[in-house]
N, C-alpha and C positions, 0 to 999 in steps of 0.2 A: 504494500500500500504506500501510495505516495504523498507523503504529508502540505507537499506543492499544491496539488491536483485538490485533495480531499483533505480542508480544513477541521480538524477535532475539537467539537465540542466541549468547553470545560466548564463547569461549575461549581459553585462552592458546597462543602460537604461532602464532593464526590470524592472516592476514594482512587488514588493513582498508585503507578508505577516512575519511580525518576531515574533513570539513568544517573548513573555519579560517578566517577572516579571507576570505568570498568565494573561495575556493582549496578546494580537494582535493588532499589530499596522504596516501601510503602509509605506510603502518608494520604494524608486529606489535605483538600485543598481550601487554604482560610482566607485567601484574598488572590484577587486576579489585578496586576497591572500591567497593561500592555501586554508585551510580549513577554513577562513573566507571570509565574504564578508562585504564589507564596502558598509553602508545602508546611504541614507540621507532619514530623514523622508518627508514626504510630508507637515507635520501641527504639526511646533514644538510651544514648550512654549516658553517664551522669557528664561527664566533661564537655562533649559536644551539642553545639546547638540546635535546640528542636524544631525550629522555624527554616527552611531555606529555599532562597531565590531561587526557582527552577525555570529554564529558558522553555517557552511552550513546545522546541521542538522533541523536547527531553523527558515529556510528561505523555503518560501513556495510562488513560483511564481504563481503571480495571471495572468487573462487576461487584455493587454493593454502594452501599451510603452510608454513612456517620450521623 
């Protein structure tokens, strides 16, 4: 699928997939700007931050809602 072609719907609540650092990792989605989307993960570490900037090309909604 071509993310050019076929624009992905996102909205808030919806639970995603992020691409990160060769990793995929879950969260929801708590705010949409532009071409980002502000992710909270679902199962963070205690060090790292639960909130992060993900580029919409990088965000890939799974099934299910928060």
């Amino acid at each position: 699928m071509s993310r050019d072609k076929e624009k992905v719907i996102l909205e808030l609540g919806m639970k995603v997939s992020v691409r990160r650092s060769n990793r995929n990792r879950i969260g929801v989605v708590t705010r949409l700007e532009g071409e980002y989307v502000i992710v909270r993960w679902t199962n963070s570490d205690l060090g790292e931050t639960t909130e992060y900037p993900a580029h919409r090309d990088d965000v890939t909604p799974l099934a299910g809602w928060f």
